[in-house]
C-alpha positions as CSV (number, residue, x, y, z in Angstrom):
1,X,61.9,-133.0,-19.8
2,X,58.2,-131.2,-20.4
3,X,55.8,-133.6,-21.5
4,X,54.7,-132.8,-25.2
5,X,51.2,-131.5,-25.6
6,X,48.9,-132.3,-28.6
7,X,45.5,-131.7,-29.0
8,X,44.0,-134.9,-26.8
9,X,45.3,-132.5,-24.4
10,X,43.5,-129.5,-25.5
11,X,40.1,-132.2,-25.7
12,X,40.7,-133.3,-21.7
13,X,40.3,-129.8,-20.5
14,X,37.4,-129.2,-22.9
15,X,36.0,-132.3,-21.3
16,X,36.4,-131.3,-17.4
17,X,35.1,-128.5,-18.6
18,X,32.0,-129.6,-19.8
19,X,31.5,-131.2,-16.1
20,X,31.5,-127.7,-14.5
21,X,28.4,-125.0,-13.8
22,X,28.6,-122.2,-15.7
23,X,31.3,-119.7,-13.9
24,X,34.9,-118.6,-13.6
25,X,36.3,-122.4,-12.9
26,X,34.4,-123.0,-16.4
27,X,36.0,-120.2,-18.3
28,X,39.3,-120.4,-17.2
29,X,39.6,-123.9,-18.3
30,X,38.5,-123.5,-21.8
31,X,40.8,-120.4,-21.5
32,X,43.7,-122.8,-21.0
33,X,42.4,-125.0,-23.8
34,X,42.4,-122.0,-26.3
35,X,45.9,-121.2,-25.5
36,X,47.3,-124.4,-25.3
37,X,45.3,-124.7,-29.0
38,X,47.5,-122.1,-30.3
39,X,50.2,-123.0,-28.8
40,X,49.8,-126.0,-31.0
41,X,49.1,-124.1,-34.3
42,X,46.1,-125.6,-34.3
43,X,43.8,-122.8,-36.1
44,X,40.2,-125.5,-36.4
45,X,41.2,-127.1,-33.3
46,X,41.5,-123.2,-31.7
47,X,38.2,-122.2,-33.3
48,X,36.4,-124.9,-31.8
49,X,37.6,-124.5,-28.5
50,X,36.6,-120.7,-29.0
51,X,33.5,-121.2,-29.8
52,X,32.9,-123.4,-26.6
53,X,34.8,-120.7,-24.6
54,X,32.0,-117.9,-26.0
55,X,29.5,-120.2,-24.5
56,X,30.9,-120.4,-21.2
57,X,31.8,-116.9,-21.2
58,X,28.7,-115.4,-22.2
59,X,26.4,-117.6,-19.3
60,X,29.1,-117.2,-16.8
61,X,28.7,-113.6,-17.0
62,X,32.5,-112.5,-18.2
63,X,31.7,-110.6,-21.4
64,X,35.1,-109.4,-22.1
65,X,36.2,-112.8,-22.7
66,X,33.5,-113.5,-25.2
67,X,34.0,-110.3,-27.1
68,X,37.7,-111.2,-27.7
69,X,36.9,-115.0,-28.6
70,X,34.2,-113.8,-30.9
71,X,36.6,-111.4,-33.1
72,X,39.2,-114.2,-33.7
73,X,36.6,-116.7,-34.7
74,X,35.3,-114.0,-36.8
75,X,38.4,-113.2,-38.3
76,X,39.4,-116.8,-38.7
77,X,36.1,-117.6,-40.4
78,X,36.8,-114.6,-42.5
79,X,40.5,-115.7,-43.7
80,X,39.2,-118.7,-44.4
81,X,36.3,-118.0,-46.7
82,X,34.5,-120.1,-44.4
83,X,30.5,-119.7,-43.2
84,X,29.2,-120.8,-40.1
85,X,26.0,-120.6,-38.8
86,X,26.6,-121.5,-35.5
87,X,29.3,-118.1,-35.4
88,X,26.7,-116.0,-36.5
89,X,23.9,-117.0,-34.0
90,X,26.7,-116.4,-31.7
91,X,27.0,-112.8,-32.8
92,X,23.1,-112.1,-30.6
93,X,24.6,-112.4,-27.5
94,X,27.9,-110.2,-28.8
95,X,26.2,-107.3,-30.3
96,X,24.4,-106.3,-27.0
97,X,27.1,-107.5,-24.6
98,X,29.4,-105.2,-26.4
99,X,26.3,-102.5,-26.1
100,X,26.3,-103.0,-22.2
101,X,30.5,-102.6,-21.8
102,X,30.4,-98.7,-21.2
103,X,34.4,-98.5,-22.4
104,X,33.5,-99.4,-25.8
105,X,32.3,-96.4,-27.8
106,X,28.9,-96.1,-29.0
107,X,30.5,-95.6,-33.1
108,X,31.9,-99.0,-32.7
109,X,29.2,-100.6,-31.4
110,X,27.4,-99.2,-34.5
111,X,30.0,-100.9,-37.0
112,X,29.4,-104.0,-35.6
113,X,25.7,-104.1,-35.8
114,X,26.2,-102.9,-39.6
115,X,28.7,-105.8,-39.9
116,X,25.8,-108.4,-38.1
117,X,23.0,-107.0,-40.5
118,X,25.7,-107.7,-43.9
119,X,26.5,-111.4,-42.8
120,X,22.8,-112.0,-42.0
121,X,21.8,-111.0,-45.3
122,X,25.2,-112.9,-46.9
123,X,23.5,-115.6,-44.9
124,X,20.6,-115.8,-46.6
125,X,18.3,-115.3,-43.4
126,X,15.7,-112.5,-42.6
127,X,16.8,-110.0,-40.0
128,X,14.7,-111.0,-36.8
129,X,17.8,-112.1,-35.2
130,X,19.2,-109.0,-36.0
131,X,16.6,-106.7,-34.9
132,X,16.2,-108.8,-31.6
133,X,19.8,-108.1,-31.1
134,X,19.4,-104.2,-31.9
135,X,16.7,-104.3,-29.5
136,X,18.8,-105.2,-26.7
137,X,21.4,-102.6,-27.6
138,X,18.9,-99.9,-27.8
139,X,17.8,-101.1,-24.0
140,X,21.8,-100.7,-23.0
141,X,21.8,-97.0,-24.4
142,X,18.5,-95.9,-23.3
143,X,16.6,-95.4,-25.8
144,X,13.1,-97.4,-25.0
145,X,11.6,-96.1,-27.7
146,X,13.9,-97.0,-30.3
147,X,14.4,-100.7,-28.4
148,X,10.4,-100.8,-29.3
149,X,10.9,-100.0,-32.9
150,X,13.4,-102.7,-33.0
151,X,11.3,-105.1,-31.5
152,X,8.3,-104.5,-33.9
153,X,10.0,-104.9,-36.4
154,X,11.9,-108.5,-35.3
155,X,7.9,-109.8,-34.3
156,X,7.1,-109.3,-37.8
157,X,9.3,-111.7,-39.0
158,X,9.3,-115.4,-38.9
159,X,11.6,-116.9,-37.2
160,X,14.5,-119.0,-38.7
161,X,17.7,-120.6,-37.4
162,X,19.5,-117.6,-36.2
163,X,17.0,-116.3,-33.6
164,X,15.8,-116.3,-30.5
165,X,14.1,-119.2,-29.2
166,X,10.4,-118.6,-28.4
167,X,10.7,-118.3,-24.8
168,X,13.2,-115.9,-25.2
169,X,11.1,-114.1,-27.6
170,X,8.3,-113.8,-25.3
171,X,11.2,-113.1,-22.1
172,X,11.8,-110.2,-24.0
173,X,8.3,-109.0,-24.6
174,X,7.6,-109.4,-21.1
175,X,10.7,-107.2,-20.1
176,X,9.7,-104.5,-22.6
177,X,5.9,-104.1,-20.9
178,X,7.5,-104.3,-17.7
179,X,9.7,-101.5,-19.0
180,X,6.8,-99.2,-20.0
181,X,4.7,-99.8,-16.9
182,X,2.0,-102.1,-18.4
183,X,2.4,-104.2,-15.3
184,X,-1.1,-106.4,-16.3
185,X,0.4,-107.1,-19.6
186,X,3.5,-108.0,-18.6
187,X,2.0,-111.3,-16.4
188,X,-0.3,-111.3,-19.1
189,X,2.5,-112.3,-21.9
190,X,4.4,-114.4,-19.2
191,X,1.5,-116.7,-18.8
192,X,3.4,-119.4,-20.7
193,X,6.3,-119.0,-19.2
194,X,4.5,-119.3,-15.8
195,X,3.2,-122.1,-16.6
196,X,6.1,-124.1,-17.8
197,X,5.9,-124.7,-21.4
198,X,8.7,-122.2,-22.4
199,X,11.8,-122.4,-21.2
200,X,15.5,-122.1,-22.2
201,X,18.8,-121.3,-20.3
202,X,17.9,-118.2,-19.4
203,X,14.1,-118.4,-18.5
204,X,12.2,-118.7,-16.8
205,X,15.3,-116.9,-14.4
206,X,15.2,-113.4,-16.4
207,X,11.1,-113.3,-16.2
208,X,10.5,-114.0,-12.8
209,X,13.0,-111.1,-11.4
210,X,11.3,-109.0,-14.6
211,X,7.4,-109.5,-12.6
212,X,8.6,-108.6,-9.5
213,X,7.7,-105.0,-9.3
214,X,4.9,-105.4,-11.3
215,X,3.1,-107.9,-9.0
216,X,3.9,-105.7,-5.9
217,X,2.7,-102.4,-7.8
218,X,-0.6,-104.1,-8.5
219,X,-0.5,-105.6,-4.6
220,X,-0.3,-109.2,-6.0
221,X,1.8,-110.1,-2.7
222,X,1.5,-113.6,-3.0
223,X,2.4,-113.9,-6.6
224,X,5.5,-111.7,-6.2
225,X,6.6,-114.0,-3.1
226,X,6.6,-117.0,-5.1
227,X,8.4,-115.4,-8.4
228,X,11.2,-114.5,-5.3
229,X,11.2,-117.7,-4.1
230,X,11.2,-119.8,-7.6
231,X,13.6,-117.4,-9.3
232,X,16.3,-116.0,-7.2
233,X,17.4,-119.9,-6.5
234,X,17.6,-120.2,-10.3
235,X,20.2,-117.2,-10.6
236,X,21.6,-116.8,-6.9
237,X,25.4,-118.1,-8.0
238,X,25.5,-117.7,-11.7
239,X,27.7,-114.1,-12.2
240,X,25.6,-113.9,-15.4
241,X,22.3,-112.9,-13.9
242,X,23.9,-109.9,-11.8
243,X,21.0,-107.8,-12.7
244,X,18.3,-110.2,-12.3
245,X,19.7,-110.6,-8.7
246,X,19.6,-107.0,-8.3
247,X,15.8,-107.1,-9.1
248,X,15.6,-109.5,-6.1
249,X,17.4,-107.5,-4.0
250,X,15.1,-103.9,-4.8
251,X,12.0,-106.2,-4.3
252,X,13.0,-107.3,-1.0
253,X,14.3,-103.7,0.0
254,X,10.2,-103.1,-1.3
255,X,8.7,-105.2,0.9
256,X,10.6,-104.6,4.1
257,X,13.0,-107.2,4.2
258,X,16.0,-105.7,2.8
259,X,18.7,-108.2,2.1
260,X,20.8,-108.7,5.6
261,X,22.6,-111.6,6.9
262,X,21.0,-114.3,8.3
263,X,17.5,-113.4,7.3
264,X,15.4,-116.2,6.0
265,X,15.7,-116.5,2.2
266,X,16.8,-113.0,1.7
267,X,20.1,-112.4,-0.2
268,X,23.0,-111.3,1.1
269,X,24.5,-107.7,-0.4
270,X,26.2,-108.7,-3.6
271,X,30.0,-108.3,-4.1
272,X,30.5,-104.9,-5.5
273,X,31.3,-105.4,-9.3
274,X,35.3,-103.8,-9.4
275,X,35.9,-101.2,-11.0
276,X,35.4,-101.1,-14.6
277,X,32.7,-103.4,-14.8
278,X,29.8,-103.5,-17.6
279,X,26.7,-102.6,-17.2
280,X,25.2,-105.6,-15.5
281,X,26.8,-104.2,-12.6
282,X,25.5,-101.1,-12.4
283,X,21.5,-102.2,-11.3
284,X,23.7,-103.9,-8.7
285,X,25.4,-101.0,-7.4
286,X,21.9,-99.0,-7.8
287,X,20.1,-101.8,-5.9
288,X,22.5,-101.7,-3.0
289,X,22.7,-98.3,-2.5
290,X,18.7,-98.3,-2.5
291,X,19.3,-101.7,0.2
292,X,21.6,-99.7,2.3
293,X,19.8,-96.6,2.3
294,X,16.6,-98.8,4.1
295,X,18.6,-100.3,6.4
296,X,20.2,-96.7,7.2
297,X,16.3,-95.4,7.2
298,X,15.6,-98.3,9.9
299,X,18.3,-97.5,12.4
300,X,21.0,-100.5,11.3
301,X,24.5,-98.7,11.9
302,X,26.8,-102.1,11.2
303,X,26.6,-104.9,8.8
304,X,28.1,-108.2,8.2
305,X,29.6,-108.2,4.6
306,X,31.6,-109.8,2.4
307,X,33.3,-107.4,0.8
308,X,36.1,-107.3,-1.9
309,X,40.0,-106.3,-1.5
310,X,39.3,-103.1,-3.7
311,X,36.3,-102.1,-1.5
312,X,37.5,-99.1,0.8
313,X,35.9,-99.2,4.0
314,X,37.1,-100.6,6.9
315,X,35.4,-104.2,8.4
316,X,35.8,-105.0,12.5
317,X,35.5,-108.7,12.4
318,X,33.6,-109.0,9.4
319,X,31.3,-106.4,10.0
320,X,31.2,-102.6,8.2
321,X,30.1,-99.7,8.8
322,X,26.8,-99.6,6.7
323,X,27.0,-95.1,6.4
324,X,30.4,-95.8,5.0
325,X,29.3,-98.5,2.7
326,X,26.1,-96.8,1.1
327,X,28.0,-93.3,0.8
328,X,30.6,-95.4,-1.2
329,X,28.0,-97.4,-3.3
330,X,26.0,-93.8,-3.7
331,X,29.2,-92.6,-5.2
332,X,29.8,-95.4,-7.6
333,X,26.6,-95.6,-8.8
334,X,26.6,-91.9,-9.3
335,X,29.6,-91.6,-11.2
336,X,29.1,-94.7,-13.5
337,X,25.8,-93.6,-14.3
338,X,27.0,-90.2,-15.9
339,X,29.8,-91.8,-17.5
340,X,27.6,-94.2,-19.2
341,X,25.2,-91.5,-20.0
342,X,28.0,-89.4,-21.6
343,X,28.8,-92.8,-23.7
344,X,24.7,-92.6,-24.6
345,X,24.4,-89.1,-24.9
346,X,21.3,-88.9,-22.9
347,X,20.5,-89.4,-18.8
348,X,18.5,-92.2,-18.9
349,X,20.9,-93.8,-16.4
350,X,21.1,-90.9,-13.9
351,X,17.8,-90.8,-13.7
352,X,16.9,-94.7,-13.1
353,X,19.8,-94.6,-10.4
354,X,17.3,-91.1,-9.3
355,X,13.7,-93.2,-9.5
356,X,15.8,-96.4,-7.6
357,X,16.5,-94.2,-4.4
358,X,13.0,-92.8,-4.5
359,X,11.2,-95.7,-4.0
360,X,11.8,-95.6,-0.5
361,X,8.0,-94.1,-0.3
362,X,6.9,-97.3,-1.9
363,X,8.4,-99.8,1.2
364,X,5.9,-102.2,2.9
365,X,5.2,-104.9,4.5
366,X,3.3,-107.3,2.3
367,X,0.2,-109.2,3.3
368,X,1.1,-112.5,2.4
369,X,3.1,-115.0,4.4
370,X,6.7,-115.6,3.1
């Protein structure tokens, strides 16, 4: 006879839960919760459990699970005439995670930063969080220009309990110079996050891989070694800093010691994100292909990957052959690009993927010891 659940059940996997890293053990245990939660025609019990799966979801780097979490919250909160703050602080990380998934059109996308900016308001907040938000979304499109606007106009509110913190604040000021080539004031703004008195969840890990290529463009050697060394251990093994370690990856390829096995503190090629995959994974795919097309440059013929069951070239005892993997990787990185750019209506992707493979004239051994 099947042993009758009830919702101490549902609060002993949210508890093991709460024991693990961020990653797909974490998500898929809250995942059960949430169904067991309905199962038990629980609707509180399920939005609770929903609102810790979001969490998870969102720093584990699983997007698609967030998104669908978020609308039944949102629709439960709107059945029930209910307001919570904590669901609508919730909706910054949604609005640009739904900007970077490339199946989900542009018009929607729209409609649910109109629906952010109306429960703000309902709220009785200023719109900083919003506009931070926007900003990020305008970055997923393209649009640089109209990411600054959007930033602008979030700095020249005050903050209040549904934005960013203030290291993520100045994260994303950092990442915006960075952006526009104002490498000097990009380290410039970062200098409290350097320096350890802002931090949060997510930085200082996004601002170290965002310094990188500044501090090797302005022959900082030194400093960009130790923002490789400090940072890449913060985001090696969390799937929700996929881009950051792509950053990683580039600046290595950069500086001559493109990510192999068994090199020293280099890391290995990435899993190719499967097919499908949001945006995150396309700086990974571009990074790669950059990696790849090094290692090509300096005579490597073979190496030892990892690579997934959907990946189509051929191993011999663990190793592959490295023309077969960067032509594939070239190909994917190709073809997402102009698919996201049709989703964007511009070519701001194709041509990042363009300036990535070009920086081959920029490779060189730095003068500082690693």
């Amino acid at each position: 006879m099947a042993k009758k659940r009830s919702a101490v059940d549902v609060y002993k996997l949210w508890s093991a839960a709460s024991q693990m890293e961020y990653g797909p053990q974490k998500v898929e245990l809250l995942a059960r919760a949430v169904q067991l939660a309905d199962t038990l025609g629980d609707d509180d019990l399920a939005f609770d459990t929903r609102m810790e799966l979001i969490d998870a979801a969102t720093f584990s780097g699983d997007p698609q699970v967030s998104l669908v979490a978020f609308s039944w919250c949102l629709s439960h909160a709107d059945r029930t005439n209910s307001v919570n703050g904590m669901l609508l602080w919730k909706y910054k990380w949604i609005l640009p995670a739904a900007a970077y998934q490339p199946s989900i059109p542009r018009a929607q996308v729209e409609e649910m930063a109109a629906d952010m900016k109306q429960r703000f308001r309902a709220y009785g907040v200023n719109l900083k969080g919003y506009w931070q938000a926007r900003s990020q979304c305008a970055y997923a499109f393209g649009e640089l220009k109209e990411a600054e606007r959007c930033l602008r106009a979030a700095n020249r509110l005050s903050s209040n309990e549904l934005t960013d913190c203030e290291a993520c604040c100045v994260a994303a000021q950092v990442e915006f110079a960075q952006h526009l080539g104002q490498y000097r004031r990009a380290i410039e703004i970062a200098g409290p996050i350097l320096r350890g008195r802002l931090r949060c969840a997510e930085v200082p890990h996004r601002t170290y891989a965002n310094l990188l290529y500044p501090y090797f463009a302005l022959k900082k050697d030194a400093e960009a070694i130790d923002c490789h060394r400090r940072g890449y251990r913060l985001i090696r093994n969390n799937p929700n800093f996929l881009g950051q370690v792509a950053e990683h990856m580039v600046f290595l390829t950069l500086a001559a010691r493109p990510p192999e096995a068994g090199k020293p503190r280099a890391p290995q090629l990435p899993q190719a994100p499967p097919p499908g995959a949001p945006l995150p994974g396309l700086p990974s795919r571009r990074a790669a292909a950059f990696c790849t097309q090094e290692l090509l440059r300096a005579g490597v013929s073979e190496l030892r990957l990892k690579l997934p069951a959907h990946f189509p070239v051929a191993q011999r005892r663990g190793r592959g052959d490295l023309g077969q993997v960067h032509a594939w990787l070239l190909d994917r990185a190709r073809k997402q690009s102009a698919a996201v750019d049709r989703r964007n209506g511009n070519s701001h992707y194709t041509k990042l993927l363009r300036r990535t493979l070009n920086l081959h004239e920029q490779v060189r051994e730095l003068k500082a010891e690693w």
